[in-house]
N, C-alpha and C positions, 0 to 999 in steps of 0.2 A: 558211574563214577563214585568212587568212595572219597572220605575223607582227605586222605593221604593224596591221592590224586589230583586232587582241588588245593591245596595247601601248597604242594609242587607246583602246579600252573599257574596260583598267587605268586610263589618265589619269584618264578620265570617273567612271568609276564607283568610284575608291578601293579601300577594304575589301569592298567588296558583291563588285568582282570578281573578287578574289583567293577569297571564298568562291563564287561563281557558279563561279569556272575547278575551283576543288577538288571541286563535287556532279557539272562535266559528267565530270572526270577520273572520280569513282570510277563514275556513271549509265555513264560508254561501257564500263569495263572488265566491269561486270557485264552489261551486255545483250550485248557481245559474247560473253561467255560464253556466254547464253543462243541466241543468232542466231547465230553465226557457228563454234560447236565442234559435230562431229560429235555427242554425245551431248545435247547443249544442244537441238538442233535435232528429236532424234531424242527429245525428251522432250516436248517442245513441239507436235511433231507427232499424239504420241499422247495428250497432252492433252485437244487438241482436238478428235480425231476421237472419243477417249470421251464428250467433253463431248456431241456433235452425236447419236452415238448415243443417250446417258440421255435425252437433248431428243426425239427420234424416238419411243423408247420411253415417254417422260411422257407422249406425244403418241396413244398408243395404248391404253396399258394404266394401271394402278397402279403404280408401283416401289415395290419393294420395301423394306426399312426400309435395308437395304446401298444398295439404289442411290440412295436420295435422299442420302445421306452422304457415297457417291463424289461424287455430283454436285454437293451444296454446295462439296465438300473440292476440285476440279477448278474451280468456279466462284472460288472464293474464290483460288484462285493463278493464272485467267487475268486476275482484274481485280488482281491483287496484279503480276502484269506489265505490265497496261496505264497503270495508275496511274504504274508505273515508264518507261516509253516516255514518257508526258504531262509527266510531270515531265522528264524529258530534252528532249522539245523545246522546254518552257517555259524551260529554262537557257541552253539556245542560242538561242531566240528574244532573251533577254536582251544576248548579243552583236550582234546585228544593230541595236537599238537605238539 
């Protein structure tokens, strides 16, 4: 989006866009934290290879009362990011409009 773009969507959309442009402002500073910083990445990463592990091991055995907890408690903050992705593209979706 350029300038011109954004200034157009202001027209159109009033107040909606000035709160649309404030949720994609604060949505990009937090996911780049989470994507784009070394430890963000490196937390994310290991997130989800535990996740896939508990998933492998559900897949075989019983877990244990610890790992079904890790694995809610990992499940519940990757959909607690996705949730946050989805919403970021539906705000920008809203620019294109």
């Amino acid at each position: 989006m350029d300038l011109i773009s954004i200034e157009a969507f202001r027209k159109r959309m009033g107040r909606r866009a000035d709160k649309t442009l404030e949720v994609l402002g604060r949505l990009d500073a937090e996911l780049k934290t989470v994507f784009e910083t070394e430890i963000g990445k490196e937390i994310l990463e290991y997130d989800v290879k535990r996740y896939e592990d508990l998933l492998y091991t559900s897949a075989t055995r019983q877990l244990t009362v610890d790992e079904q907890a890790e694995f809610k408690y990992i499940y519940t903050r990757l959909q607690f990011l996705k949730e946050k992705v989805n919403h970021f593209l539906e705000e920008l979706a809203k620019l294109g409009e």
